[in-house]
N, C-alpha and C positions, 0 to 999 in steps of 0.2 A: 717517511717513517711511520706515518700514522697507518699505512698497510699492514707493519708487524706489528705495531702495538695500538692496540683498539684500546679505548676510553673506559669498555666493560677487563678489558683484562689488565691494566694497569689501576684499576680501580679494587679489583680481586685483590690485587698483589698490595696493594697500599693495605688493604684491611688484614692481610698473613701477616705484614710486617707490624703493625700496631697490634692484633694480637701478641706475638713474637716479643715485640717491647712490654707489656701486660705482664707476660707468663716472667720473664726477668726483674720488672720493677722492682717488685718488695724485696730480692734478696741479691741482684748480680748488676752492680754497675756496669762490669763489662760487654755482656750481654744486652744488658738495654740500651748502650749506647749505640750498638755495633745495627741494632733491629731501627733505633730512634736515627740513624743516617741513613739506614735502607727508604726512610719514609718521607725524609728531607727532597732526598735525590729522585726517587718515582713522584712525591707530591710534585716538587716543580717542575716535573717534565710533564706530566700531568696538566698542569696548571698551563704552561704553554704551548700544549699542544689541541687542548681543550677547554681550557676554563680559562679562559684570559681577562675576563673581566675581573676574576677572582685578586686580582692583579691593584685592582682600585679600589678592593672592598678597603672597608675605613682602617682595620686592624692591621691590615696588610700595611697600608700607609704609613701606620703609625711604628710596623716593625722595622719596614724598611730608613724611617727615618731615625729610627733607632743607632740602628746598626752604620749608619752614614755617620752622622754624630760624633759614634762615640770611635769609629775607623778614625775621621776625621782627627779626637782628642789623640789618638797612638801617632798618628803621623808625627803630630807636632810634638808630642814629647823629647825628650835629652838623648834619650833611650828606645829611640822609635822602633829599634829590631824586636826589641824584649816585650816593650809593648803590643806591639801588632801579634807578639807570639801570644801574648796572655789574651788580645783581644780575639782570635780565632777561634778560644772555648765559645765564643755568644754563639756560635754557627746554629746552634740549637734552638734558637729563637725564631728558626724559621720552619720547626716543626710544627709551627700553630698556624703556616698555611697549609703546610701537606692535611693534618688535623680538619680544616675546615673544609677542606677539597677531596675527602673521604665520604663516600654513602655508603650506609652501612642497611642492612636486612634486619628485621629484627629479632631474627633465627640467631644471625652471628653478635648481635651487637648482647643479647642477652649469655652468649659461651664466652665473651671474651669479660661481662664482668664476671658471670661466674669462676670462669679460672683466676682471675684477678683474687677473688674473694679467697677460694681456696688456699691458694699459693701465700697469702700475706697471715691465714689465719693457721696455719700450718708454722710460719714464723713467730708469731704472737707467742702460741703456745711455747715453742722454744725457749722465746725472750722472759716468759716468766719462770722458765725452769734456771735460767740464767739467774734470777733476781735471788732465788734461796741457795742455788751453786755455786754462783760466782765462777763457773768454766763456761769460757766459748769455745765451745769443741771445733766449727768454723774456721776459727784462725788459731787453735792451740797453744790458748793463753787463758791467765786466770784476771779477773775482773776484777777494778777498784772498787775496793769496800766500802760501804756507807753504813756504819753501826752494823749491826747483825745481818744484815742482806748487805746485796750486791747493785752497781751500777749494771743494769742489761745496755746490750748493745744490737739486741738481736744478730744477722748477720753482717752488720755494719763496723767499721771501722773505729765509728766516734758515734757517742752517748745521744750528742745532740744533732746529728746526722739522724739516728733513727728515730730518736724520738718525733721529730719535726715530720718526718715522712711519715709516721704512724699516728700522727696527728690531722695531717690532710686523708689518710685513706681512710679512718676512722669516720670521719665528717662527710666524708664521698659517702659512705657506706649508710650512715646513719640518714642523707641525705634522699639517697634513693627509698630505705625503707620507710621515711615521712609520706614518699609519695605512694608509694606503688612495692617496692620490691619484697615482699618479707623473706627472701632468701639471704638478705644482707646483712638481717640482725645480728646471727651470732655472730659472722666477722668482724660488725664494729665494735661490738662489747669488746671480742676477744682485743684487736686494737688496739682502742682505748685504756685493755689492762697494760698495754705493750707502752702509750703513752705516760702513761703513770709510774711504771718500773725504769724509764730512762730517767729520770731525776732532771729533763730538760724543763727546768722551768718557763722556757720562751715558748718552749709547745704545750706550755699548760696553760698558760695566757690566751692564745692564739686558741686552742681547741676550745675554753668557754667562749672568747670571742663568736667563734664558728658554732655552738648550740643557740648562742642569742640568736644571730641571724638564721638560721634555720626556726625557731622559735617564732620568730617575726614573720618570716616567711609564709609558715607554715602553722596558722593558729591554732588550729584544732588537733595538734598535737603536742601542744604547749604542757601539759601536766609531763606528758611521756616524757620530753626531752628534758624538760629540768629537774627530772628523774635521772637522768646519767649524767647532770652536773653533782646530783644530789650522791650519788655510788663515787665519783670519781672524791668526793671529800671525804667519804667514808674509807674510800681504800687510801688516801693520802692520810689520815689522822688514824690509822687501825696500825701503820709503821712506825714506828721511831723515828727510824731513817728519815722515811719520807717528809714528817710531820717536823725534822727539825729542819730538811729542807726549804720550807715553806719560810718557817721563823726564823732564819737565816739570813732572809733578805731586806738590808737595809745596808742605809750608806756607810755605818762601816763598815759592812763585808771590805774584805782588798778585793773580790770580785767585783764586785761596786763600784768601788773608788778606780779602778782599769778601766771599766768599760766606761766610766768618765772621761777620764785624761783620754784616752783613744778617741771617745765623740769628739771632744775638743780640740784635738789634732788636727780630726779629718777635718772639721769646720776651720781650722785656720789656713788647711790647705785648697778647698772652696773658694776662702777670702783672696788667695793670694790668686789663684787660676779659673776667677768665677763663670769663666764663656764654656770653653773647653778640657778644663779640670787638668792633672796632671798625667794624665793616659792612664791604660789601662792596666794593671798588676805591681801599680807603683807605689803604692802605702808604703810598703816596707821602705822601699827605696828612699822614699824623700822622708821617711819618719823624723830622723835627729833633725831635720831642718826645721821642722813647723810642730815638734816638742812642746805642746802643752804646760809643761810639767805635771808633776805627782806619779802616782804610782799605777806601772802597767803591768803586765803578766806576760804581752805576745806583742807582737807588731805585726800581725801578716794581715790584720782587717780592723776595723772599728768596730767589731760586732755590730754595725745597723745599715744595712741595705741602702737605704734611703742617701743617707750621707758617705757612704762608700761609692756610688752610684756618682753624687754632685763633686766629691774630691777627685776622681779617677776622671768623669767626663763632661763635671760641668754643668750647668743649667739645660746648654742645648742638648743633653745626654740624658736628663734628668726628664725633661718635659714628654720626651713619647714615650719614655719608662711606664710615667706613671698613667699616661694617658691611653695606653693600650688595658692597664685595668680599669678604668674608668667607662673607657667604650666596651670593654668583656660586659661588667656591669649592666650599662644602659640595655645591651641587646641580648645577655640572658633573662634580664628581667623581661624583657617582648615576649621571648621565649617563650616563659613561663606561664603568663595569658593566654598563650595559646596552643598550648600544648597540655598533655594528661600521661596519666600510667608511665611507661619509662622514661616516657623521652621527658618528662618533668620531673622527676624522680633523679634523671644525670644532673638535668640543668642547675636542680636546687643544690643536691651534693657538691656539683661544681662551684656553683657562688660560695658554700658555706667554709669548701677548702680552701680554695682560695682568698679567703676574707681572713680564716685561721693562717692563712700563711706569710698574710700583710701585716697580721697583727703581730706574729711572731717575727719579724722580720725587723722590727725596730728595734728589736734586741739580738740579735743575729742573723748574721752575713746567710741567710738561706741562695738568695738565687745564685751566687757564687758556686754550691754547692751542688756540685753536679746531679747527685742522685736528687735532692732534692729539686732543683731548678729544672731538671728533665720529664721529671712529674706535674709541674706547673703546667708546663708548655705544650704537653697533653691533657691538660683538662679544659686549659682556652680553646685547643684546638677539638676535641671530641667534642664538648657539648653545643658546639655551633656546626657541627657536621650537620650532616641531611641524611635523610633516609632515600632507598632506591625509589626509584620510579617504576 
């Protein structure tokens, strides 16, 4: 096999496909998932036909024990068909080998943010003509109201779908121009307007999260960035809407009090299944059993990653979850010492999305979330890529 396919041209082909996924991310789920499988199936042929060690790198370890796990918690469910079918979405988690097993030129690696940036800042704008329209021409519907403006959805389906994803490209963007890029600026501004018009307060949490550590990071650009903490309170207390969004939030919102009882669902469903959880896609399913009580809104998640993760699969399910961000962590931060100009410029943007997507994540189900969670899985896997030789 390795006759027809040389290392140099399924390494081409892995970089058109990851472009490919780029040019889709901010506005076509279908599209990016269709480019993010092309990248799955050439990385691991890739990887086995060349890179096999890549096979024992730590993250790889930590995915594959992932995905064993939490197979593993589907088997043994009540329900093990329905489970194995909902457990089959992770497929996607093994984009962060293809990702790592990608060398990129820094010809292309600099077209594919730039298309990146256009494409998402081209959305931005939309999403704030949504915020005074209240029409998503998109899906030809008109937008729930918040006071005199409108919830944007950009081209997304749901509020906190895009906000969440314009929260990580935002911090990508902002991240690179800390180091190196100043092509990046206007996209994250424009972003960050896009995060702020979604009215997702979990991506507003999560995106300050993500200025600190960039902040931390990245000291000498400390006035700048807590300058765009400083504009995003300005454009949140300059609306009504926005501003009573903000003051909104306490225990008794009934939002509040739901994503209560829902945490304490999932935590009694933990309690009862603590090794291997209750498989995968199964909240709904076992909800009246392990009923909290008080007041909910949805049954289909717990709004928090974390403890959706330990109900579905458990501790052993839970453990290389969190340990594949924990080792992202340790070895962008190597990165980052020893790297300059772009390539420390991904790295930093990468931690800072990333960290905004953990933070946002204790208050909604993000990795569940395709568009969202397919964005993750490319930024663990691009910013540990390598450049050609």
């Amino acid at each position: 096999m390795k006759r027809y396919l040389s290392e140099k041209a399924l390494n081409n082909l892995l970089v058109f496909l990851w472009i490919g996924f780029l040019f889709f991310a901010p506005w076509s789920l279908a599209g990016a998932q269709a480019f993010l499988a092309g990248t799955v199936i050439v990385g691991i042929l890739n990887i086995f036909l060349y890179k096999r060690k890549l096979l024992l790198h730590p993250l790889s370890l930590c995915v594959f024990a992932y995905l064993t796990s939490y197979f593993i918690s589907s088997l043994l469910a009540s329900n093990r068909c329905d489970s194995i079918r909902s457990f089959a979405n992770e497929w996607m988690v093994l984009a962060i080998l293809s990702g790592i097993a990608t060398r990129w030129t820094e010809k292309r690696r600099r077209f594919a943010l730039y298309l990146l940036f256009v494409i998402l800042s081209i959305v931005s704008v939309y999403a704030a003509w949504q915020f005074f329209s209240g029409v998503d021409l998109y899906r030809a519907r008109m937008l729930e109201p918040a006071g005199s403006f409108f919830i944007a959805t950009g081209v997304f389906g749901q509020h906190l779908t895009f906000g969440t994803m314009y929260m990580m490209l935002a911090l990508f963007a902002f991240g690179i121009f800390a180091s190196e890029g100043r092509f990046s600026f206007p996209s994250g501004i424009l972003a960050t307007v896009s995060v702020v018009v979604s009215f997702a307060r979990s991506a507003w949490l999560g995106f300050v999260a993500g200025i600190v550590s960039l902040a931390f990071c990245k000291k000498r650009k400390v006035a700048f960035l807590f300058f765009i903490l400083f504009l995003v309170a300005v454009l949140i207390f300059l609306f009504p809407s926005l501003r009573e969004r903000v003051m909104d939030l306490h225990f008794g919102e009934v939002a509040v009090e739901s994503r209560i009882t829902l945490l304490r669902t999932a935590f009694n469903m933990f309690k009862a299944h603590p090794f291997f959880g209750i498989g995968a896609g199964n909240f709904s399913t076992y909800f009246d059993e392990f009923y909290a009580g008080g007041v909910y809104d949805n049954t289909c998640h717990p709004h928090n990653d974390y403890l959706n993760i330990l109900a579905s699969g458990g501790i052993f399910t839970f453990v290389p979850f969190i340990s594949i961000f924990i080792l992202f962590f340790v070895l962008i931060l190597r990165r980052m010492k020893s790297s300059e100009g772009l390539d420390e410029g991904i790295a930093l943007g990468s931690l800072s999305a990333v960290v905004g997507f953990l933070v946002a994540s204790f208050f909604q189900c993000n990795w569940t979330d395709a568009e969202v969670g397919e964005f993750v899985v490319f930024l663990l896997g691009f910013a540990l890529s390598g450049g050609e030789r």
